[in-house]
C-alpha positions, 0 to 999 in steps of 0.5 A: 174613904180617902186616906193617907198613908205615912212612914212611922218610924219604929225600931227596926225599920218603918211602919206604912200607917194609914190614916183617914177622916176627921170625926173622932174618937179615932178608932185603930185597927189590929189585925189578927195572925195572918192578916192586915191593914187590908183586913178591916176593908169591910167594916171601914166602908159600913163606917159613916163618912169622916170617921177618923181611922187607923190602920197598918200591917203588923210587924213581920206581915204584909208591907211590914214583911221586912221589918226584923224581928223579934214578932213577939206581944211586947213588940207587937204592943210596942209598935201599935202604941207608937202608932197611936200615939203619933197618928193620932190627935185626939182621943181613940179606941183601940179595936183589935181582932184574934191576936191583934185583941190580945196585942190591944189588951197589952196596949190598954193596961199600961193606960196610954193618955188618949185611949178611950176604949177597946173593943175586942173583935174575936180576940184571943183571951189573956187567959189561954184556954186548956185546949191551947195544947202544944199538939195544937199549937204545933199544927196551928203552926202549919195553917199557913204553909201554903195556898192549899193549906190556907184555903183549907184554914179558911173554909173549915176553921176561920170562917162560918160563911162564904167569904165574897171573892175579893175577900178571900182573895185578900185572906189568902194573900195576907196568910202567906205573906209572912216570913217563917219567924213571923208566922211561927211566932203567934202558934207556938207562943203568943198563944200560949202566953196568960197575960191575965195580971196585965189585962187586970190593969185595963181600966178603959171601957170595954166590948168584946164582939164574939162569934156565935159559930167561931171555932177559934174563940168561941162564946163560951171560951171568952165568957170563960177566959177574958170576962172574970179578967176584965169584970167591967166588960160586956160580950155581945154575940155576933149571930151566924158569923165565925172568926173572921168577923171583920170579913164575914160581918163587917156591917155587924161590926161596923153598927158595934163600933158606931154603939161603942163611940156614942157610948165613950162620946156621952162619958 
């Protein structure tokens, strides 16, 4: 898919979007911590020609690496809503995957005008589970010190499956390219934070994509801490798969967005 990218204006600095194809409802990319626009390379190929897309590196990674603080949710939430409502000229779907769910969850309850859906990939619940202890945050905050420690993140927390090489290579880039507010931000709060009286106020059509092995959010932990927030949600369950679903499945995840958009087609 041929794509543009273009210079957006946010506070602070300047986001690089990038955008492609034609066919809506658009449907924009929120990477999870310690990825990027790059993360979603998979799932836009399983895509069919001329889907309109959207996609940037978050504030404080990759090519956004500079933009200054602060990495917070709201801030998070600020920028991917004026991605969205400058990139885009119809309607679209929100798609965010871990932390960029969570984001996208902030996004949809303020009702923006053009969202017609959400689908969150993975995502961080708005109601933190009791094992997002201040011990584990503490050493989540680590995970991405270094090349070592990233490895050790990929192949026996993030991922269920062997990662293609090109693949892994782009994880473990994307992980280390953060500054340390940045990096930090994510484990030692955003994680934390109950954003259950915003996700209440999500009135959009919902999917959650879950996946059977993952060990950062799984199955049971989504049932448990975003269904009772978000009643009109529906879970499906992605098989063998673990957190890093756009990467380990992303002909899995391609076939789910492709379901969704029919469904918000025919509303």
């Amino acid at each position: 898919m041929t794509e543009t990218t273009r210079t957006l204006p946010v506070a602070g600095g300047s986001l690089d979007v990038r955008t492609g194809g034609h066919t809506g409802p658009a449907l924009v990319f929120v990477h999870y911590w310690g990825g990027s626009a790059d993360t979603w390379n998979g799932v836009i190929g399983h895509l069919p020609p001329g889907q309109a897309t959207v996609r940037f590196d978050q504030r404080g990674w990759g090519a956004s690496r500079t933009l200054p603080g602060p990495y917070h949710l709201d801030q998070l939430a600020d920028d991917l809503a004026r991605v969205a409502e400058t990139s885009v000229p119809g309607p679209y779907v929100l798609v965010g995957h871990s932390m960029g769910g969570k984001v996208s969850q902030l996004v949809a309850a303020r009702r923006p005008a053009g969202l017609a859906g959400l689908v969150l990939v993975a995502p961080a619940p708005p109601q933190p589970p009791a094992t997002v202890t201040e011990e584990y945050r503490q050493g989540l905050s680590h995970a991405y010190d270094s090349p070592d420690t990233v490895r050790h993140a990929l192949d026996h927390i993030l991922t269920a499956t062997p990662l293609p090489k090109t693949m892994r290579d782009i994880a473990v880039r994307d992980s280390l390219a953060a500054g340390v507010e940045a990096r930090h931000e994510w484990p030692l709060h955003g994680i934390a934070r109950d954003i259950t009286r915003a996700a209440r106020d999500i009135e959009v059509p919902v999917t959650v994509l879950a996946a059977e092995n993952d060990v950062v959010e799984p199955p049971r932990v989504l049932r448990d801490h975003l269904l009772p927030h978000i009643r009109h949600a529906t879970l499906t369950t992605v098989p063998d798969a673990g957190h890093l679903l756009p990467a380990e499945a992303p002909g899995a995840v391609a076939v789910a967005l492709e379901d969704f958009l029919t469904a918000v087609r025919r509303r």
